[in-house]
N, C-alpha and C positions, 0 to 999 in steps of 0.2 A: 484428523485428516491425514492420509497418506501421500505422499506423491513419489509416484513410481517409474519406472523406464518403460519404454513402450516401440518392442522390436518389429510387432504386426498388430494392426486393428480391422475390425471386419465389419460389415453391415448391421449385424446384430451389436456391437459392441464391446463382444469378443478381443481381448489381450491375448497374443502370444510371447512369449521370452523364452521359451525353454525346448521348444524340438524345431530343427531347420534341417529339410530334407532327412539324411543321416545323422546330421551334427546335434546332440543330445548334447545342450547348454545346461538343463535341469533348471529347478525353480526356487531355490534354496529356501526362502524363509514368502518369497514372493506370495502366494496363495494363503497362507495365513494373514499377513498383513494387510493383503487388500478385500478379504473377505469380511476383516472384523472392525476394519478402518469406519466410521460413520460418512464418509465421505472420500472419495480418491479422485488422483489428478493421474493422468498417465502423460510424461513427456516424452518427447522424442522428435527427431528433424522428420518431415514430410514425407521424404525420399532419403535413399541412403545409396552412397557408391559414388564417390564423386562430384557431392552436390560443394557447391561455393555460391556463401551467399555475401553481399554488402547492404551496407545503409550510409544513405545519402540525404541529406537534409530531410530526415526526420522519414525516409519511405523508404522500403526491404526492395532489394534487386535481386535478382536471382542469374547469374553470369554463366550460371553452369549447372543443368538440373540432374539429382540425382538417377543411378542407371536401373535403380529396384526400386516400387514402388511398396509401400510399407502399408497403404489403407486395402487391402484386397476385399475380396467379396466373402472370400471366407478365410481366417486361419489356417497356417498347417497344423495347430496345435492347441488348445484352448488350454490358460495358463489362467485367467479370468472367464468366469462366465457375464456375460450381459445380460442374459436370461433370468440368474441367481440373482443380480445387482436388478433388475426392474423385480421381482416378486418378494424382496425383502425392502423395495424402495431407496435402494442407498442413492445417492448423486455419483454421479460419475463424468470427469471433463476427460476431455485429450487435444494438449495443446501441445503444438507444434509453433516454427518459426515463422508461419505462414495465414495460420488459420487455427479455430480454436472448436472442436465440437462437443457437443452435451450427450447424452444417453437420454433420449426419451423411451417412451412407450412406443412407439412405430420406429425405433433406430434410432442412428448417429444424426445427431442436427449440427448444420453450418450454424454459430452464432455469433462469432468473431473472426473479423479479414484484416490483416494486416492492411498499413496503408500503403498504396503501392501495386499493391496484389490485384490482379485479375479474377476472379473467381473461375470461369471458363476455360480461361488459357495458363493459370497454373495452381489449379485447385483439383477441378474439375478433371481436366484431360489429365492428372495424374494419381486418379483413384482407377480400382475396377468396379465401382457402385456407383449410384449417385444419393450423398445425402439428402436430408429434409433441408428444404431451404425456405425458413417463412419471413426474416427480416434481420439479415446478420448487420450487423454492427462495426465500426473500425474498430481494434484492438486500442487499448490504453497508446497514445501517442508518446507519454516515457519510458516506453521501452525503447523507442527508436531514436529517442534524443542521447547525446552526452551526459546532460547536465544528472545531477543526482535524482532519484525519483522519489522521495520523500515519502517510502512507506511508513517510517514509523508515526507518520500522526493517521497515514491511515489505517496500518496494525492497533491503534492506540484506540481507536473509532471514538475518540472525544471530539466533540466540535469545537467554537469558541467558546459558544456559547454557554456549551459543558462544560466548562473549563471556569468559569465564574460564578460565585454563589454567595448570597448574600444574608448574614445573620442580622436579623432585625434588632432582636432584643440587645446584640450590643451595637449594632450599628457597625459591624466588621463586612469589609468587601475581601472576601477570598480567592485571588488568582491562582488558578494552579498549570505556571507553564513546564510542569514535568515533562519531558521528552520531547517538545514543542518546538519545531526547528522553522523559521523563518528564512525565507530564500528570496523575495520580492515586494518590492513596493506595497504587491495589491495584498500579502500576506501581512503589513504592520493594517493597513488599511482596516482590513478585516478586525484588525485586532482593538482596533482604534475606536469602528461604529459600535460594535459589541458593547466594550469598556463605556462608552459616551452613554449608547442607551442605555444600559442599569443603570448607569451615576443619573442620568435625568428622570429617571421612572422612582429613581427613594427619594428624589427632591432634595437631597441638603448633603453638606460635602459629612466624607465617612471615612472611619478605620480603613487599612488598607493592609495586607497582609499578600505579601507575593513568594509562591514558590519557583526558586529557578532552578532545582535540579534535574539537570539532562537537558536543559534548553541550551540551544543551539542559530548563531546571530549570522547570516553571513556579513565577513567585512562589508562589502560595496554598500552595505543597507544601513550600515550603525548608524551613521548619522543622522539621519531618516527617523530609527527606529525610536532614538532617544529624543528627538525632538517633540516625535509625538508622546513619550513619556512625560517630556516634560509639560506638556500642552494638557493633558489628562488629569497629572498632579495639582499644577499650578489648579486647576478650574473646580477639581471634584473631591478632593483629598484633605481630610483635615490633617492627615498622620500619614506616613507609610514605612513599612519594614521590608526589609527583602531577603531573601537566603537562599543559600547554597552551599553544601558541602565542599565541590569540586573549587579548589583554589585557584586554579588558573580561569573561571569562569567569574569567580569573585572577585578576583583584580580584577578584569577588564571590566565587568562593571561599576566597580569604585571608581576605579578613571576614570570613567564617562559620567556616571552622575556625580561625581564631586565637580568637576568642568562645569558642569551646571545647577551645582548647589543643591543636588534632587536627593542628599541624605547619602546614607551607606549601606553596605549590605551584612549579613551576617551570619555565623556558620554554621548556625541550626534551627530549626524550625522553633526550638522551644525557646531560643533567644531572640527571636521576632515577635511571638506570641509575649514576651513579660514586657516585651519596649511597647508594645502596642497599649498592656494595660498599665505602664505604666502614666501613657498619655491619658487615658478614658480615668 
C-alpha cells in the first residue's frame, strides 16, 4: 500500500501534484509508486489557503475555510490516472480532515464524514462536482479524541480469541499477549470471558503458558487487571509460567503477582516452556 500527498483530485479520480497553472512541481518518483502500489491512499486537507480547523469533544470545526478548493471537476494535470486505477482494479481512497472518498466504477464516492461535518454545507459546497453518495458513515471517533487510539491490536488483526490456543495432548493453554495493549475495564473484561470460556469448554484446570512480550497495562487498570488474573488462575490453572524479555515489564509484573502469590515471571519463552514441563 501506498500513501500519497494529494494537491488536486477530480470526478474521475484523477491525482494532480505536479503542474499548477505555470508552476511545474514535477512528480518525482510519484507515478511509479502509485501505479505499481496494490493499493493507494491519497491524503491532503479539503481545502487549502487558509483553512483552520479544531476538535472539540470528540467533533471537527472548521473556524475558517480554505480559499482554494482542491476536489475540482477536472485536474490541471493528471499525475494519477483513475481511469488506469479502475481498468487494472487497484483500490484507491482520499482521505482528507473532513471526509473520506473511494474510486469506484462511476467516480469518487462519499464514505466517510467526519463527526461534526455537515455534508452539504462543508463537503458539498466546497467541491466543483458532486460525489456518489449511497451511505457514508462517521469516520473512526479516535481520530478526534486525545486518548491513544490503539492501532497496534488493530495493525496486529488478532482477536482475543486468536490470541489463545489450546494443546490437548498436553493439556497446555497458550496465551499470547504479544503487542496487546489494554487501556479499559471492558478491554480486561474482554480478556477475562475469552480466557473463562476455553477454561470451561476443556472441563478440567490446565498448563498455562503466557507470552508478555510487547504487552502494554495502563496504570489506572492494574489493579483491575490482576484481580481478574487472579480470579482465572485461582479457578482454571493448575500451573502457570509467564514471560518477557522487556525487564521493566517483568518487574512490574513480579510486583503485582507476588502481592498476590500468583507465581513469577521469566525471561524467555524457553524457560517458561521447561517450568511448565517440569510440573506435567
Amino acid at each position: 500500500m501506498a500513501c500519497l500527498g494529494m494537491a488536486q483530485a477530480d470526478q474521475s479520480g484523477n491525482v494532480n501534484v505536479s503542474l499548477f497553472g505555470k508552476r511545474l512541481a514535477g512528480s518525482g518518483g510519484f507515478i511509479n509508486i502509485s501505479q505499481n502500489a496494490k493499493k493507494v491512499v491519497f491524503a491532503g486537507t479539503f481545502t487549502t489557503g487558509g483553512l483552520r480547523l479544531c476538535v472539540d469533544d470528540g467533533r471537527l470545526a472548521i473556524p475558517c475555510e480554505g480559499a482554494s478548493r482542491k476536489f475540482l471537476r477536472h485536474v490541471e494535470h493528471v499525475t494519477y490516472s483513475g481511469e488506469l486505477a479502475r481498468e487494472t482494479k487497484q483500490p484507491a481512497y482520499y482521505v482528507t480532515e473532513r471526509c473520506v472518498f473511494r474510486l469506484t466504477s462511476d467516480g469518487l464516492e462519499l464514505i466517510e464524514v467526519a463527526p461534526g461535518i455537515d455534508i452539504e454545507h462543508d463537503i458539498l459546497a466546497h467541491m466543483d462536482f458532486k460525489p456518489i453518495i449511497r451511505n457514508p458513515v462517521l469516520m473512526d471517533s479516535r481520530i478526534f479524541l486525545p486518548a491513544i487510539m490503539g492501532l497496534e491490536r488493530t495493525l496486529a488483526g488478532l482477536s482475543i480469541a486468536e490470541r489463545i490456543t489450546y494443546d490437548q495432548q498436553r493439556n497446555i493453554l497458550f496465551l499470547n499477549y504479544e503487542g496487546l495493549h489494554l487501556q479499559t475495564l471492558d478491554d480486561i473484561e474482554q480478556v477475562r470471558a475469552e480466557i473463562e470460556s476455553r477454561c470451561k469448554s476443556i472441563g478440567k484446570r490446565v498448563a498455562t503458558i503466557a507470552n508478555y512480550e510487547g504487552f502494554e497495562l495502563e496504570q489506572s487498570i492494574s489493579d483491575a487487571y490482576f484481580t481478574m488474573v487472579a480470579y482465572i488462575q485461582n479457578r482454571y490453572y493448575k500451573s502457570v509460567s509467564r514471560y518477557t524479555t522487556n525487564p521493566f515489564m517483568r518487574l512490574k509484573l513480579s510486583d503485582a503477582l507476588a502481592q498476590r502469590e500468583l507465581g513469577t515471571v521469566f525471561e524467555s519463552g524457553a524457560e517458561a516452556h521447561e517450568s511448565v514441563g517440569k510440573v506435567e
